[in-house]
C-alpha positions as CSV (number, residue, x, y, z in Angstrom):
1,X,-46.0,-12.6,-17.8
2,X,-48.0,-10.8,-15.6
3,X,-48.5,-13.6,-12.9
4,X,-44.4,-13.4,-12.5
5,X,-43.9,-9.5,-12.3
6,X,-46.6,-9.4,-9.6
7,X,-45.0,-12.7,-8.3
8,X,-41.4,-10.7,-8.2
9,X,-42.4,-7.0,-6.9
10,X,-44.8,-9.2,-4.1
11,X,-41.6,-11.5,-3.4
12,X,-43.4,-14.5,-3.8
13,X,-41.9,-17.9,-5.0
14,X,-43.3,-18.5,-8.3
15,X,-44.3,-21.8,-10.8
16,X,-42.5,-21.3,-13.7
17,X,-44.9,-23.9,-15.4
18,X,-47.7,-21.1,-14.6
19,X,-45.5,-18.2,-16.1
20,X,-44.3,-19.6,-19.2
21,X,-46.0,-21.7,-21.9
22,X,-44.0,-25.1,-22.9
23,X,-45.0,-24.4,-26.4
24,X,-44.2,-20.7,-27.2
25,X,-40.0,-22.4,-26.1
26,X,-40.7,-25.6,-28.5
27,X,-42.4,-23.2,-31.6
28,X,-38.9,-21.1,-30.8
29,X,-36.5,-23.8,-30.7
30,X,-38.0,-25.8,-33.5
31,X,-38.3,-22.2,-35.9
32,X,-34.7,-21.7,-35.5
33,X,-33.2,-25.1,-35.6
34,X,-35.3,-25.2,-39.0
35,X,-34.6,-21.9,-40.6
36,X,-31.1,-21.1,-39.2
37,X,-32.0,-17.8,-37.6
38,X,-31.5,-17.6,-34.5
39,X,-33.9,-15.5,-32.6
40,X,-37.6,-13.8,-32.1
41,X,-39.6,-14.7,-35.7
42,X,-41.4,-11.7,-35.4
43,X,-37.9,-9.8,-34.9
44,X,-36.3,-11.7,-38.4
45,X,-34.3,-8.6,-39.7
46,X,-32.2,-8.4,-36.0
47,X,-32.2,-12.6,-35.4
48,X,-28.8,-14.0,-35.8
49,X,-28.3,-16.2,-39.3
50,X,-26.5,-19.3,-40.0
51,X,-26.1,-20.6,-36.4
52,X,-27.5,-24.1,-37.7
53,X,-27.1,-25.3,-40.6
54,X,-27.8,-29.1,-41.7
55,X,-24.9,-31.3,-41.6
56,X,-23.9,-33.5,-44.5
57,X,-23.4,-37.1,-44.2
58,X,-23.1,-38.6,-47.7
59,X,-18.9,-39.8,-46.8
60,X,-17.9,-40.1,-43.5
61,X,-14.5,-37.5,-45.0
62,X,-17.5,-35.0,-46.0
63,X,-18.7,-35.3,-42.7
64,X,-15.8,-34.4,-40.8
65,X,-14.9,-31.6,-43.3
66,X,-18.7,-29.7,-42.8
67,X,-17.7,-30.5,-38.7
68,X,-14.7,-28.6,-39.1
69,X,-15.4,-25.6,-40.7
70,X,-15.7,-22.4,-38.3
71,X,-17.3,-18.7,-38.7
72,X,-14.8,-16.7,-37.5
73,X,-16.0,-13.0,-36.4
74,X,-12.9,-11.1,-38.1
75,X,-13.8,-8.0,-40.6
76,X,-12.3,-7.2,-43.9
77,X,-10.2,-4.6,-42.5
78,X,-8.7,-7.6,-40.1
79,X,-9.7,-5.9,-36.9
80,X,-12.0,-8.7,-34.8
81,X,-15.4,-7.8,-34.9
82,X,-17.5,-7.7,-31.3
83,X,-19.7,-10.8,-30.8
């Protein structure tokens, strides 16, 4: 984190593989494709729930009816909700 903020206010060109470690974006992607939340682990409470969820193949008709079902983002009172 530090070798790309003094790369930036330098102007260098930086390595990305230098900046960023491949396994803190694999832990991420695997924590949230496993638990649904999507977002920081340490930040649960503000992560965003439900954005994957397992999908069910017992019947091919089962399959296409958990494929087809959407979240949509509209409130109680009807007004659309911001995303």
């Amino acid at each position: 984190r530090n070798y790309l903020h003094r790369c930036v206010e330098n102007g260098r060109d930086f390595n990305v593989n230098l900046g960023v470690k491949n396994t803190i974006i694999t832990t991420g992607l695997r924590y949230s494709l496993a638990t649904g939340n999507w977002g920081d682990q340490r930040k649960a409470a503000s992560a965003k729930a439900g954005v994957s969820q397992v999908l069910n193949r017992y019947t091919y008709a089962s399959t296409l009816s958990h494929l087809r079902r959407t979240n949509t983002p509209i409130g109680r009172d009807g007004k659309i909700a911001k995303p």
